[in-house]
N, C-alpha and C positions, 0 to 999 in steps of 0.2 A: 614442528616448525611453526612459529608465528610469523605471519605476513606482515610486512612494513605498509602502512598507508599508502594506497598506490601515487602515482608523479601526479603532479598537478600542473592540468593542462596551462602553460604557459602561454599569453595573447600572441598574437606578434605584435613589437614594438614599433611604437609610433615614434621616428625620428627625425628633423629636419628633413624635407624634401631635396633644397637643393644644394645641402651638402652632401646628401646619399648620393643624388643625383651625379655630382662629380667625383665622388671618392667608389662609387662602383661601375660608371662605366658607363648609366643607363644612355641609351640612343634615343635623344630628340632632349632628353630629358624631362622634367617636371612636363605633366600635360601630356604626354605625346603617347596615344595610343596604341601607334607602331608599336613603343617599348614594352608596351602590357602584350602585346599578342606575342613578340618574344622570348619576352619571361615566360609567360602562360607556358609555347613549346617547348622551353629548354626544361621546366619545371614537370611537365608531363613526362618528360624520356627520363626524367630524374626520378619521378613517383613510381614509373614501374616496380613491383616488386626483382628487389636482388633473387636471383637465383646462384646456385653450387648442383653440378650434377643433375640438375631437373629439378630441386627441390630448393624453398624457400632458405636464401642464406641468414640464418640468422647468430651469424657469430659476434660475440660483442663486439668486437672490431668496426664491424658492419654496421651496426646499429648506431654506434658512436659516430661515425664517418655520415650517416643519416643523418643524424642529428646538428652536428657541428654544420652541413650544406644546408640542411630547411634553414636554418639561420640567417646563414647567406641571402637564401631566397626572399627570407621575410624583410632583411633588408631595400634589397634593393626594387621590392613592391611600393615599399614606405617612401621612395624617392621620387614614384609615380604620383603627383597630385591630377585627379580626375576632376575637381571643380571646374565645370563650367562643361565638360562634356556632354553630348546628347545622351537621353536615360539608356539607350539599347547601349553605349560605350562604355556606363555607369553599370549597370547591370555586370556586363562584363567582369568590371573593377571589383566587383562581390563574389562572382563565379571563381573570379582566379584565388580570392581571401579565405572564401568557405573552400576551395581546395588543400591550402596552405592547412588552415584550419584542421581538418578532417587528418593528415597525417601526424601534425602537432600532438593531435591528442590522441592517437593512437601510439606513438612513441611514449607520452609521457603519459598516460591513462590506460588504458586497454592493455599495451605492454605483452603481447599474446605468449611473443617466447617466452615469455620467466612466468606468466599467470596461468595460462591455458594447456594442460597438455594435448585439450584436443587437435592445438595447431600440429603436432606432431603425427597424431593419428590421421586426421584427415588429409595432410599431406601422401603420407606413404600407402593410405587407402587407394588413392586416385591412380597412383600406376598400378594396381593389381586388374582395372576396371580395363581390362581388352578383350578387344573382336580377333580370334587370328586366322589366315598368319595374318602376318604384318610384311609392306615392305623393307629392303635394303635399310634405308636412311630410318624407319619407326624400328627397326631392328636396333641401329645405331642407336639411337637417340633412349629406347628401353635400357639396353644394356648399360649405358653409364648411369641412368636414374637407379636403376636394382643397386648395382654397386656403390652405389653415395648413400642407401638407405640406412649400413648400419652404422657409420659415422654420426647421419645427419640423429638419428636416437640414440646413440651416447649423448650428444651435445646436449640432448634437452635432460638427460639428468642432471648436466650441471647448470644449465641455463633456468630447470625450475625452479628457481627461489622463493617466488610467491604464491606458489599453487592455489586458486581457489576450490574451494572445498566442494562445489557442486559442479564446476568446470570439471576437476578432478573423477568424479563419480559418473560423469556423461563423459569423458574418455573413454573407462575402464569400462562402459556397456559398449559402446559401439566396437571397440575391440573384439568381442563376441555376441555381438547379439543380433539379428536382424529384424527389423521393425513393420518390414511391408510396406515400406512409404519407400518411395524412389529418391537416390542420391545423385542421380546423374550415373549409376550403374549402369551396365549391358543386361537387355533380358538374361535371366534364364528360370528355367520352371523351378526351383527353388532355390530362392533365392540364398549362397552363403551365408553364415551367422556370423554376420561385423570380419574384423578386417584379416584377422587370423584365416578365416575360412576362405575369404577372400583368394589368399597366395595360396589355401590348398587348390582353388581352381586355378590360380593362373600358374604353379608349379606343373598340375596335369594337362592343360593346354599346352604350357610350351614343350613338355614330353611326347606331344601329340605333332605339334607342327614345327617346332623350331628349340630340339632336344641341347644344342649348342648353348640355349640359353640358362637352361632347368635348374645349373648348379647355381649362379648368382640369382635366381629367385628364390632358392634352398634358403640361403645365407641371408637373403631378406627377411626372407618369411622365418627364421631363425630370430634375426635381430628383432622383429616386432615380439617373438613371443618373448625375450627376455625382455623387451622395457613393458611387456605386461606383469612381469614378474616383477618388475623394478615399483613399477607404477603401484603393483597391489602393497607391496611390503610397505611402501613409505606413506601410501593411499594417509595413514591418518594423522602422518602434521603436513599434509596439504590444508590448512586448517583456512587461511587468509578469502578477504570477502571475493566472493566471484561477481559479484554486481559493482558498479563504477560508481553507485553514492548520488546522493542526490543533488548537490552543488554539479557534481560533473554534469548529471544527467542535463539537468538544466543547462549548465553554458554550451554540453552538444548539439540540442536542439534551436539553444537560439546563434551558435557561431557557425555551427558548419551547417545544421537540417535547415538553418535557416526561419524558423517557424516562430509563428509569436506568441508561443506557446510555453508553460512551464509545465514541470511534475505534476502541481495543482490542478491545469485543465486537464491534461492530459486523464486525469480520473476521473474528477469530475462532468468531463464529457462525455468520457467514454460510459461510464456508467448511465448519464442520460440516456446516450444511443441505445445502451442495453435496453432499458427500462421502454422503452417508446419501439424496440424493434420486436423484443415481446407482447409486450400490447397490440401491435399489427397482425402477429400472429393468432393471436389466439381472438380477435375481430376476424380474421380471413377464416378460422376454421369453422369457427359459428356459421360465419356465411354461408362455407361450403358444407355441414353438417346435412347426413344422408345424400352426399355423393360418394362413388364408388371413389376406392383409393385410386392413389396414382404406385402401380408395381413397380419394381426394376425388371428393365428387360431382359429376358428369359436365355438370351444368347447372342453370342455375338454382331450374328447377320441381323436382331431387330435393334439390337443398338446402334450399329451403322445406318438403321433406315433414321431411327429418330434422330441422330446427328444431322443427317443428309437435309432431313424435314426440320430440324431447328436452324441450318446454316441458309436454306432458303426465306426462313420465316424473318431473321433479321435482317440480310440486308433486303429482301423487300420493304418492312418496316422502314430502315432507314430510308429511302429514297424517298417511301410513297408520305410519308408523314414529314420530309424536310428536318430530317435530326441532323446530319452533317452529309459531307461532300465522298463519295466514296469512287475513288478516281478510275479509270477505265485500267489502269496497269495491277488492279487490285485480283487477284488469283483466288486459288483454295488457301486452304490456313492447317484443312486437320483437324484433331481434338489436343486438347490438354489433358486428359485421361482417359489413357486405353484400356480395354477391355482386358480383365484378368479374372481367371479362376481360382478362387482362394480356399483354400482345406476346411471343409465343412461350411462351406458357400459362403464364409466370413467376405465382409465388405468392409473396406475403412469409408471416413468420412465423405471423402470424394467423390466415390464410388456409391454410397448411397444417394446422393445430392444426383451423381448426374448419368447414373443408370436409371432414375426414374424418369430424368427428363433431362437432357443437355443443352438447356439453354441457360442457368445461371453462369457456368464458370463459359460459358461459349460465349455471353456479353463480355466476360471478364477481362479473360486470359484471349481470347481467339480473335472476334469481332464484334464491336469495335476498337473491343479492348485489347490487350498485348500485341499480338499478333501483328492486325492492324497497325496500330501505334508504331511500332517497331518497323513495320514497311515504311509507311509514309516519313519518317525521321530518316530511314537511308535514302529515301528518293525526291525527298523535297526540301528545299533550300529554304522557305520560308523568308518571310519578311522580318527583316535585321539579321539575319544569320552570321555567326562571324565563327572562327576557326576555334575562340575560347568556347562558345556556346555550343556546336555542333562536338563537343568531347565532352560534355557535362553531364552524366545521368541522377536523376537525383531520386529516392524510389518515391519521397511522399508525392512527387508529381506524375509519376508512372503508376503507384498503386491507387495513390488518390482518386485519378483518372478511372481507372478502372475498376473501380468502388463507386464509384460516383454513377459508373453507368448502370449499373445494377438498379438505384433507383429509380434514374431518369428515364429509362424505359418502362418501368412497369410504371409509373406516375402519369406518362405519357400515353400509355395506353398500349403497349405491346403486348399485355397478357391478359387482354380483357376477355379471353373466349378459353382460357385457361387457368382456370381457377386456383386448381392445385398446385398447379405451376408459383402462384405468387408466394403459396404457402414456403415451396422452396427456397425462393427469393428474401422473404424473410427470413429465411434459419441460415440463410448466407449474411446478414445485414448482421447476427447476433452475434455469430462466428467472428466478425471482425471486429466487433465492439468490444467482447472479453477478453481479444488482445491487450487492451489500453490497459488494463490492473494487472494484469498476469504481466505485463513487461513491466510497467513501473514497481510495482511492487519485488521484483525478484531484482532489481538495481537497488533497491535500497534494503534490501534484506529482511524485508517483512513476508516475501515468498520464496519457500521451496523453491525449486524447479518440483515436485512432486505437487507441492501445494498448487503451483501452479496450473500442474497439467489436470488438477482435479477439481478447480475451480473451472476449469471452460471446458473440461467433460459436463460437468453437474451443471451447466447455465445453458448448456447447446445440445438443444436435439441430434444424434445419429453422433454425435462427437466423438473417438476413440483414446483411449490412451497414447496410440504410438501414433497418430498425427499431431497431435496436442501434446505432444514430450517430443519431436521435431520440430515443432513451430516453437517451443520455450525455447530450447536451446540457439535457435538462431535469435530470436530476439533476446537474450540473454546475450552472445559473444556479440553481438550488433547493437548498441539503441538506437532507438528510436525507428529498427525493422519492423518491429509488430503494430509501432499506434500508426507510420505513414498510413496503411488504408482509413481508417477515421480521419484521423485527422487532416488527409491532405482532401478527403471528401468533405468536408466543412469546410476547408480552403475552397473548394473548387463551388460549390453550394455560395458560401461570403461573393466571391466575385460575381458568378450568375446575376445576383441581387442588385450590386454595386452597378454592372453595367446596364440592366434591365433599367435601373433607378435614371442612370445617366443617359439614356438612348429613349427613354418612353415608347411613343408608339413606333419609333423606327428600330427598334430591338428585333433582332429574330436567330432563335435559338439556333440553327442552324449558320447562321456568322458568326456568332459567338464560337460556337464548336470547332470549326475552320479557322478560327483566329488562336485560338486557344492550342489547340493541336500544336497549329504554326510555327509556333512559341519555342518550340525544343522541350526537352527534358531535364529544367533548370525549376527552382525552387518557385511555388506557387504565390508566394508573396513578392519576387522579384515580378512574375507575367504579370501579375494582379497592377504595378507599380506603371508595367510597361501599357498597360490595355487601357487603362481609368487613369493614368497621374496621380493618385493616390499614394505620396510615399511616407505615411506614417507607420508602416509596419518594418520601414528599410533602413530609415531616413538615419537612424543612432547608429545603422551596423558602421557606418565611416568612421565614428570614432569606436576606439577599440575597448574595452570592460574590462574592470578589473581581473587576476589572472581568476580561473575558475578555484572555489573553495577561499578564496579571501573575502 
């Protein structure tokens, strides 16, 4: 099978205002803000993904009927004129565009039914992932998912029409393979191999608790193994490209990620950050030459102590040094990675990073990073907050953020009595920098997914195959997932500068931080636009760019 040039993401169209405005309806019309939080709602219950049976509907019917409404939608956006609005209204007016945006080109680009068969595998993965029993209604709610699964893989035999060749090849692993890295799986001590093994556990579980159910996961677990049969025979004219191409690449990051960024920086950035995050390193280890190592901990209970002693170390840190505002409703958080015994004491990358010491991904992911982040966005309203803004997750502002703080604390001085510590700290700064080629590169076909995952084993210390062949794959069926942490950290590094420069000696990093949080989880060039007035990074998104690839 040759693959046809995927869709090309179409703009939305720019139409007289106040004709749209009367020939669809809009309320207040032209101007009126009201009408954008409207649209915004009706357009949110509209994006949810369709479902059939618990599983993604994706029958063409579907897809068409998609398509044909986003049109609609983009319509009667274009009837809204937002000139003269306050920027938190303005902002807005971008949030609800880059949303429009982001499915635009997932219909006509990305295309996952007819390109990916992983969307088929990782659908019917997810229901085999149970605790049991289950109650009455999850009983319910199982049993019609089981019985739509071998429908919903007939359909993707006919639905793949464009199969990419390395999307193709990282199906047919996860179908059998297990990698050691977490899916969002249920424990258990060994873990099944990919999705097949998968429904042999949930076949003997429900034999175990709820035997009523056994034969429709039979006949699941049936239908996956023959579109593994399906998948291997036809595996090689799945031929078509798995990466979206570098015109597309570019108009995703600049229509919906928002960023002022093309393919070009995107490398050449990321490769600076390489280069300058090695160099750190291997300055930090000179320094610390003839200190004893830093181990991983020997077992459980001293890994829990050293979490206990890293989640005290930061937020004391934070308070005592004025990094930001850590509010009285602020609780425990946990780890990001739990303790696990691996067959011949194997560690993946994570697990080397933060059995020797948990405090890199503990800034990251826990606090003040994710975690944090994640409390304070459900419990604070923040300044301009409005119903489009409080629905908007955007990742370069969520990973950026929490990339960002990795520096800012050891620059600040969090690990100054910890030496080895910062060496960690560094081989996490590398990690996210070999992101930025290993994505770009595998969008425009110049990387494997192999080449890729063996370019950020051989550049990062302690790095493995099978976290670095999950992190391709998501930034492969995602762009612009892998470069957000750089790049939304040099977002978030540019404004630092920007307001330090504007505020002089009434600057203090600890309002900024506060201000910044505040913001939501909306693209770092719209906060940059709202904190400074600064809107040359924004300013073109009003008008709309030719379609991507013209």
């Amino acid at each position: 099978m040759t693959g046809r040039t995927p869709g090309r993401a179409r703009p939305i169209r720019l139409l007289p205002a106040a004709l749209l405005a009367a020939a669809c309806g809009v309320a207040g019309g032209a101007g009126d803000h009201g009408a954008l939080v409207a649209l915004h709602d009706e357009f949110v219950a509209f994006d949810r993904p369709a479902m059939e049976n618990g599983l993604p509907d994706v029958r063409p019917e579907t897809i068409q009927a998609q398509q044909a409404a986003l049109d609609g939608f983009a319509d009667r956006l274009e009837a809204i004129d937002p000139t003269g609005w306050p920027v938190s209204q303005q902002v807005d007016y971008l949030l609800v565009r880059s949303r429009m945006n982001r499915l635009d080109f997932d219909l006509r680009v990305r295309r996952p039914w007819a390109r990916d068969p992983g969307t088929y595998v990782d659908a019917v993965q997810r229901l085999a992932f149970q605790e049991l029993p289950l109650d009455d209604a999850a009983l319910v709610t199982l049993s019609g998912q089981l019985r739509g699964v071998p429908a919903f893989l007939a359909l993707a035999e006919t639905n793949l029409t464009d199969a990419g060749d390395e999307l193709a090849m990282l199906a047919l692993r996860n179908l059998v393979t297990a990698d050691g890295v977490g899916h969002g799986h249920p424990y258990r001590e060994v873990p099944p191999a990919g999705t097949i093994a998968w429904y042999d556990d949930l076949v003997g579980q429900l034999e175990t608790h709820h035997p009523e159910l056994a034969p429709a996961a039979e006949e699941a677990q049936a239908a996956v193994q023959r579109f593994h049969a399906w998948l291997t025979e036809n595996r090689s004219r799945m031929d078509a490209a798995s990466g979206v191409g570098r015109e597309h690449y570019d108009w995703y990051l600049r229509n919906v990620a928002l960023m002022p960024f093309d393919w070009d920086d995107v490398n050449r950035m990321g490769d600076r950050e390489l280069h300058r995050s090695w160099a750190f390193l291997e300055l930090e280890r000179n320094r610390n030459r003839g200190l004893p190592p830093l181990d991983p901990a020997p077992s459980a209970e001293d890994y829990a102590r050293r979490i206990a002693e890293a989640d005290e170390h930061v937020r004391r840190f934070l308070v005592d040094r004025d990094i930001l505002t850590v509010p009285a409703y602020v609780g425990e958080f946990g780890t990001n990675v739990p303790w696990i015994v691996r067959e011949g004491g194997r560690r993946n990358f994570w697990e080397e990073i933060q059995y020797r010491d948990p405090r890199p991904d503990h800034v990251h992911a826990v606090i003040p990073g994710h975690r944090f982040d994640g409390l304070l966005r459900s419990r604070e309203a923040g300044p301009n907050r409005s119903p489009i803004r409080s629905a908007y997750r955007d990742r370069g502002r969520s990973e950026g953020w929490a990339f960002y703080l990795e520096e800012m604390m050891l620059q600040a001085g969090f690990l100054e009595e910890l030496p080895r510590t910062r060496e960690l700290f560094y081989i996490f700064q590398i990690a996210r920098a070999v992101r930025n080629r290993a994505e770009a590169l595998m969008h425009t076909g110049e990387f494997t997914v192999q080449q890729a995952v063996d370019y950020m084993v051989e550049n990062t210390p302690f790095m493995d195959e099978d976290v670095a062949r999950v992190d391709a794959e998501i930034y492969l069926k995602t762009p612009g997932s892998g470069i957000a942490y750089q790049m939304g950290k040099l977002q978030v590094e540019e404004l630092l500068m920007d307001r330090a420069l504007q505020l002089g000696d009434a600057f203090e990093l600890k309002a900024f931080h506060d201000e910044f949080l505040a913001a939501g989880w909306i693209p770092i060039s719209l906060i940059r636009w709202e904190m400074t007035g600064y809107d040359n990074q924004v300013r073109d998104l009003f008008q709309r760019p030719p379609t991507a690839g013209q």
